[in-house]
C-alpha positions in Angstrom: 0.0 0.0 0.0 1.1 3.8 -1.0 2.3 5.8 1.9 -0.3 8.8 3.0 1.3 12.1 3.0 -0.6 15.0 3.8 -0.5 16.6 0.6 -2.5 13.5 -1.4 -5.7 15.5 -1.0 -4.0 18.4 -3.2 -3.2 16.0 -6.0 -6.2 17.4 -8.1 -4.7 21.0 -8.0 -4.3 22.6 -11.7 -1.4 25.4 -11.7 -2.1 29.2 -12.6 -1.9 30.2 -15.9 0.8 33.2 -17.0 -0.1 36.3 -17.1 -0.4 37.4 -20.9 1.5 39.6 -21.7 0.3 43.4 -23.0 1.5 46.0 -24.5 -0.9 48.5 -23.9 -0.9 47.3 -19.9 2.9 48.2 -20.2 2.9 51.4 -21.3 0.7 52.2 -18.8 2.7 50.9 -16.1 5.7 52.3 -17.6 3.6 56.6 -17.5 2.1 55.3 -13.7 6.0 54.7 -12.8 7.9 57.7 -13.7 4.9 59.4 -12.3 5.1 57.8 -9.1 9.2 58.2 -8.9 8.4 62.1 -9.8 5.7 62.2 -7.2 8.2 60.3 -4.9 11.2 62.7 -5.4 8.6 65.3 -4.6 7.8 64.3 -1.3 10.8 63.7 -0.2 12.3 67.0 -1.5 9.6 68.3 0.5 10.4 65.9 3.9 14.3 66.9 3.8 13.6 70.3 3.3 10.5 72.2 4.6 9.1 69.3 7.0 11.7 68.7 9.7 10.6 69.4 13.1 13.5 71.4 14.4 12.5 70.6 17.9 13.1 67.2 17.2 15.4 66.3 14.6 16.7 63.0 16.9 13.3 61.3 15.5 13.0 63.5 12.8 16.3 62.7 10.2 15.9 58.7 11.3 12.5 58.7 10.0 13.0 60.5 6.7 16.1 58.3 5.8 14.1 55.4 6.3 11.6 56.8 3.9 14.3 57.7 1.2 15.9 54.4 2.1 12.4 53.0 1.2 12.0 55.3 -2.0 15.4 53.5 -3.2 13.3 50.1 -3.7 10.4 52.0 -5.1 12.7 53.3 -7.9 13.9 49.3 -8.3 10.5 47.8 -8.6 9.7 50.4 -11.6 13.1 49.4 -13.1 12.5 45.9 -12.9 8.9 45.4 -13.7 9.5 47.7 -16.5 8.6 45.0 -19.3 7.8 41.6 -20.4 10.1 39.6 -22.8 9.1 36.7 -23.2 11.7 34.3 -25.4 10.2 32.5 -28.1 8.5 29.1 -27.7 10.3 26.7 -29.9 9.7 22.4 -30.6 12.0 20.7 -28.2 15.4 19.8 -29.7 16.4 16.5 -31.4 20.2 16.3 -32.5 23.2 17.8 -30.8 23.8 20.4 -34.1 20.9 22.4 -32.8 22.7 23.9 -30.2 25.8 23.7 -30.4 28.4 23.9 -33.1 29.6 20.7 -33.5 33.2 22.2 -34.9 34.1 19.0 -37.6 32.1 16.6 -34.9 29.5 13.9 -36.0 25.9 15.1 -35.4 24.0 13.1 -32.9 20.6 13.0 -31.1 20.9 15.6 -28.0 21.7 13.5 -24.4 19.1 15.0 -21.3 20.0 14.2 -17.6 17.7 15.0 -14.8 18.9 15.2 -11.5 17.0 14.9 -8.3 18.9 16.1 -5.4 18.1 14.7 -1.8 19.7 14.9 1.4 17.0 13.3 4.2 13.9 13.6 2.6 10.9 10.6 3.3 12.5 8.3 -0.1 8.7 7.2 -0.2 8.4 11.1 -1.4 11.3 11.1 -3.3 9.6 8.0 -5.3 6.8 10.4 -6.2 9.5 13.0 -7.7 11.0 9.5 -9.7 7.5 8.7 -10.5 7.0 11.7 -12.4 10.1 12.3 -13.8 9.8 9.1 -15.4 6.6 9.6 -16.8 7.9 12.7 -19.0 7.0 12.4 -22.5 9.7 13.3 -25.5 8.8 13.2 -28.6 12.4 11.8 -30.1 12.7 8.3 -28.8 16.5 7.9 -29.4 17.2 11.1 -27.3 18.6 9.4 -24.3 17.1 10.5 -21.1 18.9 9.3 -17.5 17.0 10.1 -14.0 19.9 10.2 -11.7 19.1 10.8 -7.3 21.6 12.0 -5.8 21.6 11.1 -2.2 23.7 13.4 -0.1 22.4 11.4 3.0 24.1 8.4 1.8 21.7 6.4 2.5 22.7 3.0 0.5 22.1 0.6 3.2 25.1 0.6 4.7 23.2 2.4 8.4 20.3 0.3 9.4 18.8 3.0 11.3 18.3 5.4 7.6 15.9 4.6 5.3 17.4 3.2 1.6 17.5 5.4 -0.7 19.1 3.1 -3.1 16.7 0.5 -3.0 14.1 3.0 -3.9 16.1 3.7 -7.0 16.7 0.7 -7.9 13.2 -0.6 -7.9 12.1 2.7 -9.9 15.1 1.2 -12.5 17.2 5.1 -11.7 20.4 6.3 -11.4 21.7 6.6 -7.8 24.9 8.9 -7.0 26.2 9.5 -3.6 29.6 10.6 -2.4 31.4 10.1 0.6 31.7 13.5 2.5 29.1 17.4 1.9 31.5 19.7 0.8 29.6 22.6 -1.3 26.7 21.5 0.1 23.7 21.2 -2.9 26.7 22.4 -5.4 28.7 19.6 -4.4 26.6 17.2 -4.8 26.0 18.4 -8.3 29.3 18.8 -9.1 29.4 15.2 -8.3 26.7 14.2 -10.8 28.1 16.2 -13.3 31.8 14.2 -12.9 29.8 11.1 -13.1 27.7 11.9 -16.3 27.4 13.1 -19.9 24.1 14.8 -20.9 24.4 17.7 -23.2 21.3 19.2 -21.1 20.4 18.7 -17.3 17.4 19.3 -15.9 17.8 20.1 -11.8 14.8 18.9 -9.6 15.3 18.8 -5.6 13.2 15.9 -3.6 10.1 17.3 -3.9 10.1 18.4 -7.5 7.3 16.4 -9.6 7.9 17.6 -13.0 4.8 17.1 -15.4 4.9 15.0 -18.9 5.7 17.9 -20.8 8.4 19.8 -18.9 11.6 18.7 -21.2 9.1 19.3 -23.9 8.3 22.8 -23.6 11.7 24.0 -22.0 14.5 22.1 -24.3 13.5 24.3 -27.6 14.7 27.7 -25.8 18.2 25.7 -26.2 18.4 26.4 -30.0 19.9 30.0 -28.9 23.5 28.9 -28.5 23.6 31.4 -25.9 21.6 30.4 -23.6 23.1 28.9 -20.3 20.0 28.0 -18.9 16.2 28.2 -19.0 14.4 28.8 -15.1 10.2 27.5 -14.7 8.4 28.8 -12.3 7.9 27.4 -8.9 4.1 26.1 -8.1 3.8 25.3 -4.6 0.4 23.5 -4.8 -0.2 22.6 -1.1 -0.2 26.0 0.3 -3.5 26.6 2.9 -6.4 26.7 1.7 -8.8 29.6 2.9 -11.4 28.9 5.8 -14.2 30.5 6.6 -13.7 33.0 9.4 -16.9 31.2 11.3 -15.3 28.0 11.0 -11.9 28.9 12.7 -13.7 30.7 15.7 -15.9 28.0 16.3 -12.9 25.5 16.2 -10.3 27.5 17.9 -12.3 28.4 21.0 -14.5 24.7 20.8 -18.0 25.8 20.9 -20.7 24.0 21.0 -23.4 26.1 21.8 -25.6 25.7 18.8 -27.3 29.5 18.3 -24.0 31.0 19.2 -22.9 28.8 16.2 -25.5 30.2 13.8 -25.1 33.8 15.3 -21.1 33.1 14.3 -21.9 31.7 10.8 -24.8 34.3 10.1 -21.8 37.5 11.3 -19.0 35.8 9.5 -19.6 32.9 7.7 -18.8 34.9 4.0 -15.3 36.0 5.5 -12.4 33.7 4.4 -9.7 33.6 6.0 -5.7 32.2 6.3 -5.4 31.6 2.6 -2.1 31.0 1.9 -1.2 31.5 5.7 2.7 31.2 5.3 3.2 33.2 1.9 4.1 30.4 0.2 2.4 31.5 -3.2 5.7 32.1 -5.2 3.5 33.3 -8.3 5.2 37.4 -7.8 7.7 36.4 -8.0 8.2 33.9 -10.9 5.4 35.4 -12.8 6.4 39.3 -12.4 9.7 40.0 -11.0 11.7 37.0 -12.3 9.8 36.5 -15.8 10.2 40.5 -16.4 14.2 40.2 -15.4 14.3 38.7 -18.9 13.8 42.1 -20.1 17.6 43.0 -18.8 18.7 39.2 -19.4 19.2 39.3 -15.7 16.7 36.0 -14.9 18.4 34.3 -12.1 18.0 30.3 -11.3 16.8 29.1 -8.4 17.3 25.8 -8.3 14.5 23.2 -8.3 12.7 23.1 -11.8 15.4 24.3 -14.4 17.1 23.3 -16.9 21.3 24.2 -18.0 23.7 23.9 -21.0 26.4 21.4 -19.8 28.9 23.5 -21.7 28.2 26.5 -20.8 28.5 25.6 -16.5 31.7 23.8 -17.4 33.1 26.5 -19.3 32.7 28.7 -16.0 34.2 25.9 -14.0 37.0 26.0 -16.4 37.7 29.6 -16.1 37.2 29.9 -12.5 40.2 26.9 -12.5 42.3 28.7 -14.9 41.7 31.9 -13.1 42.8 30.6 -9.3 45.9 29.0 -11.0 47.2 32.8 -12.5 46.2 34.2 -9.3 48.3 31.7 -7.3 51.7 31.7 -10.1 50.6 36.1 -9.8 51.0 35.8 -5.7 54.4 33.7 -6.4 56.0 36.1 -8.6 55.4 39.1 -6.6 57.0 37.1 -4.2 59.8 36.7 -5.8 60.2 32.8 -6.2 62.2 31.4 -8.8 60.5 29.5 -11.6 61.6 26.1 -10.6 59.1 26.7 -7.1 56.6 28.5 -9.1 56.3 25.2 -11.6 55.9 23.0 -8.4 52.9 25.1 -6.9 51.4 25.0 -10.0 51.7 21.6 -10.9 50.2 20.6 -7.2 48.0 22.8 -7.8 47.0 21.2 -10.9 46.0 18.1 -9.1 44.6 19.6 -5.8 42.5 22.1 -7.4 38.7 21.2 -8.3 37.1 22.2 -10.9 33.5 23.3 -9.4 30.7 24.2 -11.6 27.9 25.9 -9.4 29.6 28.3 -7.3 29.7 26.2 -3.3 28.0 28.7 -1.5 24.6 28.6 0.3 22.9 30.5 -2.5 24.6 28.6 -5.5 22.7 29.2 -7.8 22.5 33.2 -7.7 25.8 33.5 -7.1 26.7 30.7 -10.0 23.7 33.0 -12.3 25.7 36.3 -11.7 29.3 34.7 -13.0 27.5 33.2 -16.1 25.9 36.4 -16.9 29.3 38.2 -16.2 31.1 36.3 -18.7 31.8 38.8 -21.3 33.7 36.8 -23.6 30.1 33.8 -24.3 27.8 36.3 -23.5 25.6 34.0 -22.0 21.9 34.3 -21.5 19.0 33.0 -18.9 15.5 32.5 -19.7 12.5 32.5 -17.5 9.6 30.4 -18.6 6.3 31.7 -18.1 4.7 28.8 -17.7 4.5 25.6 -15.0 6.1 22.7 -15.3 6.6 20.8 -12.5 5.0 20.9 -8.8 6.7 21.4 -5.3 5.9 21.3 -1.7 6.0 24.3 0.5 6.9 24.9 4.0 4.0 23.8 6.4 5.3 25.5 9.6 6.6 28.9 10.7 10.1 27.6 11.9 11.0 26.2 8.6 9.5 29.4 6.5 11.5 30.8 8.7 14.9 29.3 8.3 14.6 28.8 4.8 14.1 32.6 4.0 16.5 33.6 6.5 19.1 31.3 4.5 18.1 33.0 1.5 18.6 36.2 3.2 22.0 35.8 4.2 23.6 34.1 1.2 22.2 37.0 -1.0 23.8 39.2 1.2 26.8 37.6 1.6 27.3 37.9 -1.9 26.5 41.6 -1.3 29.6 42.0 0.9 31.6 39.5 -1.2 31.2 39.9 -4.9 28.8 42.5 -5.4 26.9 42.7 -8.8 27.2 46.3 -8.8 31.2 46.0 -9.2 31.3 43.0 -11.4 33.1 43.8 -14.6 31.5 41.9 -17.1 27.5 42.4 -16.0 25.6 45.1 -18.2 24.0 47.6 -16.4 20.4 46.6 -16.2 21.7 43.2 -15.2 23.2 45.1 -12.1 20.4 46.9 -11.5 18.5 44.0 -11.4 20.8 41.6 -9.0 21.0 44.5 -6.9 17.4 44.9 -6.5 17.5 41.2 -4.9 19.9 42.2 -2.8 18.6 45.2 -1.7 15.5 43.9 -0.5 17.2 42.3 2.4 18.6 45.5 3.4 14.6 46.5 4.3 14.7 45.7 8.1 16.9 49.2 8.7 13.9 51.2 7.4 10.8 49.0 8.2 12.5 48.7 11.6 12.2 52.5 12.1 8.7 52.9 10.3 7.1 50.5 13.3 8.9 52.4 16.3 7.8 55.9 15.0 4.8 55.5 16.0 5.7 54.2 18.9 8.3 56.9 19.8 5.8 59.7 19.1 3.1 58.0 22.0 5.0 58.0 24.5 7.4 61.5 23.9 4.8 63.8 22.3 6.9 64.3 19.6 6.2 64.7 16.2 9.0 64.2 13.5 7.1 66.4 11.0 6.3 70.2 11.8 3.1 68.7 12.2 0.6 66.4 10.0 -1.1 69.6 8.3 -2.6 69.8 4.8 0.7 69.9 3.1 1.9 66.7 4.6 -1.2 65.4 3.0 -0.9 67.3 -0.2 2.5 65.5 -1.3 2.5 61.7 0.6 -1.1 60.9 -0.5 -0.3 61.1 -4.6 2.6 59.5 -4.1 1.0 56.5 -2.0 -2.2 56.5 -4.5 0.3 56.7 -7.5 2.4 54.3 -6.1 -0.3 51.6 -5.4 -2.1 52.1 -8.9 1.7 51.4 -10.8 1.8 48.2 -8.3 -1.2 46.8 -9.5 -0.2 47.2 -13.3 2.6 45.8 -12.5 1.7 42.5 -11.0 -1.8 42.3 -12.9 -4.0 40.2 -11.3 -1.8 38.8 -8.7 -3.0 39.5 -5.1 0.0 41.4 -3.1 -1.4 41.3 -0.3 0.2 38.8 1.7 3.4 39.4 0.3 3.0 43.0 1.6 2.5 41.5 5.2 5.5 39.4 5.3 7.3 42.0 3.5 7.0 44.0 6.9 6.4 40.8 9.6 10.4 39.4 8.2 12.5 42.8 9.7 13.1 40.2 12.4 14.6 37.6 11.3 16.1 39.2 8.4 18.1 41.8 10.9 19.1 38.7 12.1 20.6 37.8 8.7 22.3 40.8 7.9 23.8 41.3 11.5 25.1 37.6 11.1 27.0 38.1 7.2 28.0 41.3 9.1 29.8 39.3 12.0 31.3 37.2 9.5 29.6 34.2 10.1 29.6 31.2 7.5 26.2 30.8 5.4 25.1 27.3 6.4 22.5 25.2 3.5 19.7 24.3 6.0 17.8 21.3 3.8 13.9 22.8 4.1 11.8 20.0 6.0 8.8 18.5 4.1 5.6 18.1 5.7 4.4 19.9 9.2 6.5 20.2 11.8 5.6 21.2 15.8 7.9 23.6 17.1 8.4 26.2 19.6 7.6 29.5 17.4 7.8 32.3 20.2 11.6 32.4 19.4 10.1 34.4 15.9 7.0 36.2 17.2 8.3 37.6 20.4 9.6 40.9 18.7 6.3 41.3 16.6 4.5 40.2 20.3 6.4 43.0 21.9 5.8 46.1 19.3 2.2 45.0 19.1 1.7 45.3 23.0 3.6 48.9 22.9 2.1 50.1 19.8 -1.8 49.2 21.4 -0.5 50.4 25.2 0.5 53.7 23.4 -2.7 53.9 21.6 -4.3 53.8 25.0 -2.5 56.2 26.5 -2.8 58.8 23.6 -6.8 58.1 23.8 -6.6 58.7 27.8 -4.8 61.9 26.8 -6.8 62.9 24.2 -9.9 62.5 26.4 -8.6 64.5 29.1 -8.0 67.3 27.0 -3.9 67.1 27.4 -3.1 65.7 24.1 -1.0 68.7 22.4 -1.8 67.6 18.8 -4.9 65.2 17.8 -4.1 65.3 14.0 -1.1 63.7 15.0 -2.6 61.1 17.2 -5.0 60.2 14.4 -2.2 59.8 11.9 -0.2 57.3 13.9 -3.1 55.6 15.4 -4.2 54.6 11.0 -0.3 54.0 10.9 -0.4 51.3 13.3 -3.3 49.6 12.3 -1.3 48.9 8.8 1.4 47.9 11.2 -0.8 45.7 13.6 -2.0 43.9 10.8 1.2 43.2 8.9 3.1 41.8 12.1 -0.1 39.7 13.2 0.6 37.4 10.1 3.1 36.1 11.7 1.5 35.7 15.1 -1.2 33.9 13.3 0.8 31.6 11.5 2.9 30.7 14.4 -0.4 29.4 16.0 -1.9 28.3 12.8 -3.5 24.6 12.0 -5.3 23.0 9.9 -9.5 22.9 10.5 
């Protein structure tokens, strides 16, 4: 009998479609955006220099930083949603000539791999990614396509206490690669498949990647531009929570049984749904919008699970990243002066110490390995986001894993920041730049988000205002820049909700602080493997900042109110300004409160 996993009673879930792409819609993002970074640039002229409050300019320059800080990723979204460009659709490719020059070689029919990369995933799982994989449909039949696991767990048997991994791939007639120690984490372990194989093309899934029949299909033709390194799909994470009615969830959480306070409950909120998506798992933003329109600057970055690469053009990089360490190193011994007889030895040692690696081994490998693709000047490579699905994943089903596996992301992008910044990379163009940098920047956001949900804070319990006060000028330049700002938004992302992504956008400042200050301190990036399946753990650990501003914001709010009612209050406009403020705070940090707590009806 089939293992039951949790996510069987998803299986019937049908993907999202892409968002079609229009002109028209474009243009009019493109006139709402340079109106909203004019409007912007407005404001903020006016902030720096005819809103200060004098009296206060120890809460007043903090706060208008933040917002210009803020401004800075406003500029970035314009720049990067600024178009679609789509590659064009092509049949999937039969012989080797099609995409490659075969310089004086014999033609022959293209070779595919498709790894699937595990560490200590359920193998009963992993059979469901083998499944699927296998069931993909070419239309070539002497294309020669090998399914290869690579088990970083090493779990062949040899420890009675680990599940086989090997037997699993044996029985599903695969390809099973494991090697003997982690180095380079999820790059190792590829590099490790790619020593051990010969496919012109590889496909990357991880363990819970279920591709559909006609992924190879619809991704291989893209490969008939000699250019291009590799072709990203997007991620569908196709177990996310499903909305509840509000009724339901009060009537479960607090156990009632009462049966007209039931009806009273459905009747007042049965129409309500709520906790859709309650982790912000839905990756469709990002894939659909930011990534897909990155193709605009060629600045589409892989991520992993669900693409597939040009062999030669990841081996060329490892190539040059050898050759480069081994001028570097014979550079360091001449400037040293060594004689050439000692300079031949290190290099020869060398020769057979160094590896050649082909993703980058870093915790964010395949960012990192994207950037020095895109940075090779002399192939000019190019990256391709496909619009459409292709293949189905899991997502993470608690807060501590959502939590560790962004916080991972976090820091390896901004390690890479502090390491080998896009910005200085000779090689990159300069909306390719512009566009890894806009990653990057984005985890920079606690500093100002950090400051916009103490302000309030601040201004309840010391009277005092950062602005000469909240009067009708105030008004007159934030509000068309906030209205302006929100209609070029919506263009942008057409039809996808932002909602959610807006909360946790504001609800992360914690744990993302926590990032930066840790790439700050120096510390080494761990790859933290992302647990399947629902996991009970101790979540105050993530909420307990969010717990603690919530409590001060509404205990200010109080006291303001107490003032206010007593007559004492020296400005009610701005009471009423920071008391709205903090309701768009409350409810952004309360995501995460909710989904620390958060089960299943």
């Amino acid at each position: 009998m089939a293992k039951q996993f949790y996510f069987d009673k998803f299986e019937k879930r049908k993907p999202y479609s892409a968002i079609p792409d229009n002109p028209f819609r474009t243009l009019l993002f493109q006139f709402f955006g340079v109106i909203t970074i004019v409007l912007g640039v407005a404001y903020l002229n006016w902030r720096w220099y005819y809103s200060l409050n004098p009296d206060a300019m120890w809460f007043a320059i903090p706060l208008v930083a933040a917002e210009s800080l803020s401004f800075i990723s406003t500029v970035l979204v314009v720049i990067n949603f600024w178009s679609y460009k789509d590659a064009e659709k092509t049949s999937p490719v039969h012989y080797l000539s099609e995409i490659e020059d075969l310089q004086g070689r014999d033609d022959r029919p293209v070779k595919i791999d498709v790894f699937i990369a595990t560490y200590n995933e359920d193998v009963e799982l992993v059979r469901l990614s083998i499944k699927d994989a296998k069931r993909m449909r070419y239309p070539f039949a002497d294309v020669e396509i090998k399914i290869h696991v690579l088990d970083d767990g090493r779990r062949d048997g040899r420890d009675p206490t680990k599940e086989n991994m090997k037997q699993v791939a044996e029985e599903e007639g695969v390809e099973y690669k494991i090697r003997e120690h982690n180095k380079g984490y999820k790059a190792g372990n590829l590099k490790n498949a790619l020593d051990h194989t010969t496919g012109d093309l590889f496909a990357i899934l991880d363990a819970d990647t279920r591709p559909f029949p006609d992924f190879l299909g619809n991704t291989t033709g893209y490969f008939r531009r000699w250019k291009v390194a590799w072709v990203q799909t997007p991620q569908w994470f196709y177990d996310t929570s499903e909305a509840e009615k509000l009724s339901d969830t009060i009537i479960n959480r607090f156990k009632l049984s009462n049966k007209k306070l039931i009806c009273v409950i459905n009747f007042v909120f049965g129409k309500i749904k709520v906790n859709e998506d309650i982790f912000g798992n839905d990756p469709r933003l990002f894939y659909d919008v930011i990534l897909r329109k990155r193709n605009y600057y060629n600045a589409a970055f892989c991520c992993g699970a669900g693409s597939i690469h040009r062999r030669e053009a990841i081996m060329n990089l490892a190539v040059k990243d050898f050759a480069g360490e081994i001028k570097k190193t014979e550079e360091g011994l001449v400037t040293r002066h060594t004689n050439n007889a000692s300079i031949d030895a290190q290099k020869k040692k060398l020769l057979l110490e160094q590896e050649i690696i082909p993703f980058k081994f870093h915790a964010s490998e395949d960012i990192y390995t994207s950037i020095m693709l895109h940075a090779d000047k002399e192939n000019g490579w190019e990256s391709i986001q496909h619009p459409d699905i292709e293949c189905k994943m899991l997502s993470t089903q608690d807060l501590d894993s959502w939590i560790k596996q962004h916080q991972r992301y976090a820091a390896g992008s901004l390690d890479i920041a502090f390491r080998d910044n896009p910005i200085f990379k000779n090689g990159l163009s300069a909306g390719q730049k512009i566009s890894y940098f806009t990653t990057i920047w984005s985890y920079f956001a606690p500093l100002w988000i950090l400051v916009f949900l103490l302000s309030p804070i601040i201004f309840f319990f010391t009277l005092s205002l950062p602005v000469k006060a909240f009067s009708f000028d105030f008004f007159k330049y934030f509000l068309p820049f906030q209205i302006m700002n929100t209609v070029t938004i919506m263009l942008g992302c057409w039809g996808i909700s932002t909602k959610r992504g807006d909360q946790y956008y504001i609800s992360s400042f914690w744990f993302m602080l926590m990032a930066l200050l840790s790439v700050l301190r120096g510390k080494e990036v761990k790859f933290n493997v992302t647990p399947k399946g629902k996991r009970f753990t101790k979540n105050i650990q993530h909420i307990l900042p969010h717990l603690i501003i919530i409590g001060a914001t509404l205990t200010g709010i109080t006291y303001n109110a107490i003032l206010l009612a007593m007559g004492h209050h020296p400005t009610a406009s701005g009471f009423a300004a920071n008391a709205f403020w903090c309701i768009f705070n409350i409810i952004s940090l309360s995501i995460m409160v909710r989904a620390a707590y958060w089960k299943p009806l």
